[in-house]
C-alpha positions as a printed Julia matrix, in Angstrom:
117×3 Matrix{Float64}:
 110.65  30.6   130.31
 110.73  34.81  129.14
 107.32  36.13  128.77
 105.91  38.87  126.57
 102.37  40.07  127.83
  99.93  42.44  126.27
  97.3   44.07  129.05
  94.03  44.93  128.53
  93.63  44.66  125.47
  89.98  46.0   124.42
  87.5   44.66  121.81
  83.98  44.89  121.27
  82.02  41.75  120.27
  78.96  39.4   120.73
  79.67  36.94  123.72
  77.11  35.49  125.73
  73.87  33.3   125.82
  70.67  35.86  126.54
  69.09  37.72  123.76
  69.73  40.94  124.56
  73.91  40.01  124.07
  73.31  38.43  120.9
  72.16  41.38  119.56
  74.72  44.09  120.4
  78.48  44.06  120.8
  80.17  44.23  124.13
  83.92  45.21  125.63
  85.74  42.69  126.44
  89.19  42.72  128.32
  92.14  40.22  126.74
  94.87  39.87  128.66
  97.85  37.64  126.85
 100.92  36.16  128.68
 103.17  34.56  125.71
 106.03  32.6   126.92
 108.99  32.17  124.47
 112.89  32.37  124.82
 113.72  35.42  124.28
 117.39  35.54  125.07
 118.27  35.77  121.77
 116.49  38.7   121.29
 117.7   40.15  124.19
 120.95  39.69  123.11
 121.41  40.25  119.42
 118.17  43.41  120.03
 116.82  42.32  116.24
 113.38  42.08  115.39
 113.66  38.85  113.63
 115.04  37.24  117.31
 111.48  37.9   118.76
 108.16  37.21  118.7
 106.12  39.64  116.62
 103.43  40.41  118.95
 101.81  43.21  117.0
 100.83  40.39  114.57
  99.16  38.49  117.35
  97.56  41.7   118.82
  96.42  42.5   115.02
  94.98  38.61  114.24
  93.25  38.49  117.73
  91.85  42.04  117.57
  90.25  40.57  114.31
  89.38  37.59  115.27
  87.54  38.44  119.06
  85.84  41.57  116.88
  84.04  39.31  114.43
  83.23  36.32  116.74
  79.87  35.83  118.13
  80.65  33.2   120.74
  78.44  32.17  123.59
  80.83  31.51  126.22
  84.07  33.59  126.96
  85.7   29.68  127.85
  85.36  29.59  123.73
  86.81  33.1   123.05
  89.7   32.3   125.67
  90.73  29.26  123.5
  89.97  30.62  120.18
  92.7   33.35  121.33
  95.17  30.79  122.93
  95.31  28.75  119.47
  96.17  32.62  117.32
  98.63  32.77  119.68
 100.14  29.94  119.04
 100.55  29.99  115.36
 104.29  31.51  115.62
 106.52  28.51  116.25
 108.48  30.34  118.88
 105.67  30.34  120.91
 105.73  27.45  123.67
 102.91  28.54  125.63
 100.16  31.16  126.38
  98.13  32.22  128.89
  94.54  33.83  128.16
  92.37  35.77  130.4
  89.36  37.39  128.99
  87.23  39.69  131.57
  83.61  40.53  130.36
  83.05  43.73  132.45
  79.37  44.33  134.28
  78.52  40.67  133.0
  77.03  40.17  137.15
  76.01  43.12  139.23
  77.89  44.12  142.02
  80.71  42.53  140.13
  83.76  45.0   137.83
  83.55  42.0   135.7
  83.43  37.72  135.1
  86.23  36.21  133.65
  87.8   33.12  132.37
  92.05  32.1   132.04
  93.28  29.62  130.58
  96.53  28.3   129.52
  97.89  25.8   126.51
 100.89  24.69  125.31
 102.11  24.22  122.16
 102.29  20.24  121.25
């Protein structure tokens, strides 16, 4: 199956269990794999053929900014299910990095992966 994948994406929220990250926002790193077919698209090159992943970007920018989950395992699936909302979407994979969370480590992070059904 095609694949459209946004890197890095950045947002700032509260995500984790001790005090001191319940009180201030922190980056996060989203990283999206969504697999559709996209032959269509490829073929006809309309807009309406693919899937609209500026939407997504926009509704899980909004979403991860005004969470205040404990564990990035929530975050990761409150992202997958956005992403599926468009029908064309068959599957997604999630990976959320939480950078510094452990010392001596760039960053902790989870992935996960759903399918639609």
């Amino acid at each position: 199956m095609d694949r459209i994948i946004i890197s890095d994406l950045r947002a700032r929220c509260i995500i984790g269990i001790n005090d001191d990250e319940r009180r201030e926002k922190q980056d996060v790193s989203i990283t999206i794999s969504i697999y559709a077919e996209l032959r269509q698209a490829g073929q006809t090159d309309r807009y309406e053929d693919t899937v609209d992943y500026r939407w997504i970007k926009k509704q899980v920018l909004a979403a991860v900014e005004n969470s205040e989950y404990f564990l990035l395992e929530a975050l990761a699936e409150a992202v997958a299910n956005l992403c599926l909302a468009p029908p064309v979407v068959k599957k997604v994979q999630v990976r959320i990095e939480k950078p510094s969370a452990l010392r001596f480590a760039r960053s902790v992070g989870v992935e996960i992966e759903r399918e639609r059904g």
